[in-house]
C-alpha positions in Angstrom: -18.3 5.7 -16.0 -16.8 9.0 -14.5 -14.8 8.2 -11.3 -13.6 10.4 -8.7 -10.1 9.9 -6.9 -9.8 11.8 -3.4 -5.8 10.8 -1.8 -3.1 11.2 -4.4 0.2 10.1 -2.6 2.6 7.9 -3.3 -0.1 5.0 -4.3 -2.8 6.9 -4.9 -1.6 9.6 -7.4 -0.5 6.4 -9.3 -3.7 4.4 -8.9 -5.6 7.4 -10.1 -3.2 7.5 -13.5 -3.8 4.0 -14.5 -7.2 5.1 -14.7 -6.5 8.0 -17.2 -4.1 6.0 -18.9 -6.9 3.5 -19.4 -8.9 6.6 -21.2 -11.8 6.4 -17.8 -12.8 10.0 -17.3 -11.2 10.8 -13.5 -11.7 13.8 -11.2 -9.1 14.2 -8.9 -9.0 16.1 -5.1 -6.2 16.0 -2.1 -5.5 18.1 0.8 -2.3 18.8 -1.1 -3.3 20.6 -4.5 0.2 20.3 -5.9 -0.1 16.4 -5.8 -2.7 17.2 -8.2 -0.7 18.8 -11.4 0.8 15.9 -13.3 -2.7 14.0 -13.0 -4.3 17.4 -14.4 -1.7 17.7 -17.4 -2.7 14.0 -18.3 -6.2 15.0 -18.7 -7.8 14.7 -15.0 -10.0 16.9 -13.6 -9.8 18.9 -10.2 -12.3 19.0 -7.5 -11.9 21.8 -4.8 -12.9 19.8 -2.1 -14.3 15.7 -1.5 -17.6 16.7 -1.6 -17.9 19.1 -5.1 -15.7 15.7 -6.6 -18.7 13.3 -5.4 -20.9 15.2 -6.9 -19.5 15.7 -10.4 -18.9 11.9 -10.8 -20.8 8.4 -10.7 -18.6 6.3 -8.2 -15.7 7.9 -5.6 -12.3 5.7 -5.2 -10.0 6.4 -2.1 -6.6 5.7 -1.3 -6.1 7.1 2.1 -3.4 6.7 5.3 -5.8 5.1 8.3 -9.2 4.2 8.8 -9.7 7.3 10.6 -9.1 9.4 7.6 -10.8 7.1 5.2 -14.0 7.7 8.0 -13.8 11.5 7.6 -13.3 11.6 3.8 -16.4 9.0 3.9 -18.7 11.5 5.4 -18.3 14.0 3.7 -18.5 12.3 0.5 -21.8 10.2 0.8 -24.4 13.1 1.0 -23.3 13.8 -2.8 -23.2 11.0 -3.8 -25.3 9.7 -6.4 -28.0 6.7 -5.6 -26.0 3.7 -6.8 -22.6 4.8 -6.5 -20.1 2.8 -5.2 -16.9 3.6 -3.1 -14.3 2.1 -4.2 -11.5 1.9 -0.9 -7.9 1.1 -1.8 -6.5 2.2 1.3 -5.8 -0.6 3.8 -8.4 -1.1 6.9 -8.7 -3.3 9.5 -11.6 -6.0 8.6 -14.0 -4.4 11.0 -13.3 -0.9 9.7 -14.3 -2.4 6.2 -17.4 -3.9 7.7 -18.1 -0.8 9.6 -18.0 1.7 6.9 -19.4 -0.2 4.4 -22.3 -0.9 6.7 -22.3 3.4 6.6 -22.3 3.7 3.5 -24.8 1.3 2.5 -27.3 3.4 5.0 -26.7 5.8 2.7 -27.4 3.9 -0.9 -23.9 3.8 -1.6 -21.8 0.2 -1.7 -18.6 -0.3 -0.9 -16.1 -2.2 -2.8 -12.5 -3.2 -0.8 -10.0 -3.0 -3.3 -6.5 -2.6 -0.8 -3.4 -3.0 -3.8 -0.4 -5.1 -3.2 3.3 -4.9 -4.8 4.7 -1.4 -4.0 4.6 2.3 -5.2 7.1 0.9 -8.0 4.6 -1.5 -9.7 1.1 1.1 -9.0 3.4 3.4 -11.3 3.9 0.6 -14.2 0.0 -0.4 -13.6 1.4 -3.8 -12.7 0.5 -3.8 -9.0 -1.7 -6.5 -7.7 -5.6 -5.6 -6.6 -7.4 -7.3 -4.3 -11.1 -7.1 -3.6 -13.3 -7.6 -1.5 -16.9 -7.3 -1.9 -20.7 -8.2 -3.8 -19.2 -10.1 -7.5 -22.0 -8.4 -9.4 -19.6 -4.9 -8.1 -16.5 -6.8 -9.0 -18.0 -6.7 -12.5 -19.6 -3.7 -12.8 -15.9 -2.1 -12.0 -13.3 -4.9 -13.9 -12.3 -2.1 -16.3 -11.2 0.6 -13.2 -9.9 -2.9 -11.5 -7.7 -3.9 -14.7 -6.6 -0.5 -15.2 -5.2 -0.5 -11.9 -3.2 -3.4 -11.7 -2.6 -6.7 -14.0 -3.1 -9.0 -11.2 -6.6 -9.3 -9.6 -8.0 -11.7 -6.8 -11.8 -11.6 -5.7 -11.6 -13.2 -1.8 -15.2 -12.9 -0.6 -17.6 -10.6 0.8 -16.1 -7.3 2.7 -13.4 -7.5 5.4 -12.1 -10.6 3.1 -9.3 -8.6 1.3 -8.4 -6.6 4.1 -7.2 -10.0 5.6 -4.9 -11.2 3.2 -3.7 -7.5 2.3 -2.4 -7.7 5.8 -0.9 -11.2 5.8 0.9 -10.0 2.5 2.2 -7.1 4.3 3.1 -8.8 7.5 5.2 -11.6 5.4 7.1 -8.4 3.4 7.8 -6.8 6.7 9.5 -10.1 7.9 11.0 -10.9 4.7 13.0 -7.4 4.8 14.2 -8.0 8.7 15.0 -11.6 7.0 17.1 -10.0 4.2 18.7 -7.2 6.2 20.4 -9.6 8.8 21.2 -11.9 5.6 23.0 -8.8 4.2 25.0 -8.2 7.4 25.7 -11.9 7.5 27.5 -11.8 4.1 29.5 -8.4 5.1 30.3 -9.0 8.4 31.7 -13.0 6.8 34.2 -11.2 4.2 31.8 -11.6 1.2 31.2 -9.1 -1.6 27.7 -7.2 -1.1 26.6 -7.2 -4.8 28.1 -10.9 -5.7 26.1 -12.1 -2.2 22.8 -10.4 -3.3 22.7 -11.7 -6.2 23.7 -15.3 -5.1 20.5 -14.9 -2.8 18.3 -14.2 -5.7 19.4 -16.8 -7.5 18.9 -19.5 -4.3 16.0 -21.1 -2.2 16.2 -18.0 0.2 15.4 -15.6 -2.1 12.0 -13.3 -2.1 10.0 -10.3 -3.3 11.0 -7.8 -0.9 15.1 -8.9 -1.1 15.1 -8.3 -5.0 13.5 -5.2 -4.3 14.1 -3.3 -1.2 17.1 -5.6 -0.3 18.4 -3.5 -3.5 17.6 -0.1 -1.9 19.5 -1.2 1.1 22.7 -1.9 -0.6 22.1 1.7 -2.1 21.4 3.1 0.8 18.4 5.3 0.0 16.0 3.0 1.8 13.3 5.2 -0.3 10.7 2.6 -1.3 7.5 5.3 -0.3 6.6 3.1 2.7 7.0 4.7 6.2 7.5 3.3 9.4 4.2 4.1 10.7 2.3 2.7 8.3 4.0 -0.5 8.5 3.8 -0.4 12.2 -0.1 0.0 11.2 -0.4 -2.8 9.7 1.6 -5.3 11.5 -0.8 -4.2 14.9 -4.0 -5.0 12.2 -1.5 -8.2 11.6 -1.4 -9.3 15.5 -4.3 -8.2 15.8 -6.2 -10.9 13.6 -3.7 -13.7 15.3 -5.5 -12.8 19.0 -8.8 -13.1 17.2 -8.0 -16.6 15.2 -5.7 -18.2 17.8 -2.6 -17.9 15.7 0.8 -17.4 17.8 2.4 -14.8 15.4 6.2 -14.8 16.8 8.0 -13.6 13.7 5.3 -11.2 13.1 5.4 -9.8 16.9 9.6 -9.6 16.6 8.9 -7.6 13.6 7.1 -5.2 15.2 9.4 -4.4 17.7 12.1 -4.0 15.3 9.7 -1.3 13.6 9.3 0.2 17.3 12.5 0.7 17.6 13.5 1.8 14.0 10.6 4.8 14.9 12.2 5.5 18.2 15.7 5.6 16.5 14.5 7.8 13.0 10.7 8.7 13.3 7.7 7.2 12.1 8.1 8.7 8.5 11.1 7.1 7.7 11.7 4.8 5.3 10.5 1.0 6.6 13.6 -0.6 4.6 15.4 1.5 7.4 15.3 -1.7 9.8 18.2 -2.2 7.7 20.0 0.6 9.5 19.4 -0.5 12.8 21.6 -3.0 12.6 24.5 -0.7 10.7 24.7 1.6 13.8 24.4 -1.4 16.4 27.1 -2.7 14.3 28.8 0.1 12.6 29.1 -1.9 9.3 27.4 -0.3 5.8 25.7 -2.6 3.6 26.8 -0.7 0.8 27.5 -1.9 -2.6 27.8 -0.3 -6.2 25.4 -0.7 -9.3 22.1 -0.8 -6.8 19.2 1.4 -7.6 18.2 4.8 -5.6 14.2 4.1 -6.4 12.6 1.0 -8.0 11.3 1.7 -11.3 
């Protein structure tokens, strides 16, 4: 099958490679052509705009910032679409978006298969990152290859709007984990200890998670640069409180978090880094959580 790929940032552009890597044929289009080159030199092919890529292939995958965008790209996609394709959406939408578009698309002949990823930029590049969909298990199958090639983890949740769920409960848990692990971090500095001796204690101990091996590393570097911006995680902690109005769920860690992203946005804009919550708490307290021998990027 010949898949299209329209959004090639800092997930997408890896998302698409796995593909190619997995020897699928993939045409490629973004707004940005130079995001384009390195997936061209590995053998993909270029579209000049979303619609002349839906029409060259059998089924469109999207990795997009907001549901607003992923709507736009949407419409202009289905009227070349071929009958039977499917849209495959990694971005990650609210459950009603899902619901909503697919409901579009299916007007058109087209279904939808949720497929938001989980893990960070770090693993989409290894083709390790976790893929979770949502959607009819006859289209699971039909795309397992494009879904393996993507990541080495898969989980099949139910019908559409399922994944979108617990993409956001991952997210919301990583988001408090790293405002966990940054005041941890100015615990152990602000008590004497060495940074690097006190991380690693941490991820050798009952406290330790995910995001603290990870971005509690780019913290201690202090390039914060794990590809994730402020905005979008302030995206998806609202989709997070959002769902805990709708089920009854008091969400008080989640609903601090978010404040502490409010005011990281207010303090350094909404593309900064999100491990940059770290940093709000270095200038309240003018203490570094510096150490040496921590990575820049996670590879």
């Amino acid at each position: 099958m010949r898949y299209g790929y329209i959004g090639l940032g800092n997930l997408g552009g890896h998302l698409a490679a796995s593909l190619l890597r997995a020897g699928l044929p993939v045409v490629v289009h973004d707004k940005d052509r130079r995001l384009a080159d390195r997936l061209i030199a590995q053998g993909a092919e270029w579209a000049d705009s979303s619609a002349d890529l839906a029409a060259q292939v059998d089924h469109v995958a999207t990795c997009l910032p907001s549901p607003a965008v992923s709507e736009l790209v949407l419409r202009q996609i289905l009227p070349a679409m071929k009958p039977g394709a499917t849209w495959i959406e990694n971005s990650t939408l609210g459950r009603d978006d899902v619901v909503r578009l697919g409901a579009l698309a299916g007007a058109a002949g087209v279904q939808m298969l949720e497929s938001p990823v989980t893990g960070g930029v770090h693993l989409a590049a290894r083709g390790e990152i976790t893929v979770l969909t949502g959607g009819d298990p006859a289209l699971v199958e039909r795309h397992r290859a494009a879904i393996e090639a993507m990541g080495n983890r898969h989980f099949h949740m139910g019908p559409l709007g399922s994944a979108a769920i617990i993409k956001v409960i991952t997210n919301m848990l990583a988001f408090i984990h790293l405002k966990a692990t940054s005041e941890a971090l100015m615990l152990a500095r602000r008590g004497g200890l060495d940074l690097g001796q006190s991380w690693r204690a941490i991820q050798a101990s009952s406290g330790n998670s995910f995001v603290h091996e990870t971005e509690g590393a780019l913290i201690l570097n202090g390039s914060y640069d794990v590809a994730f911006s402020v905005d979008l995680a302030l995206k998806d902690l609202g989709f997070a409180l959002g769902f805990g109005r709708e089920f009854g769920v008091p969400l008080d860690l989640a609903a601090a978090t978010e404040q502490t992203y409010v005011a990281a946005r207010a303090a350094y804009g909404g593309q900064a880094q999100s491990p940059m919550i770290a940093k709000l708490l270095e200038d309240l307290l003018s203490t570094d959580l510096r150490a040496p021998g921590f990575p820049a990027r996670l590879e």
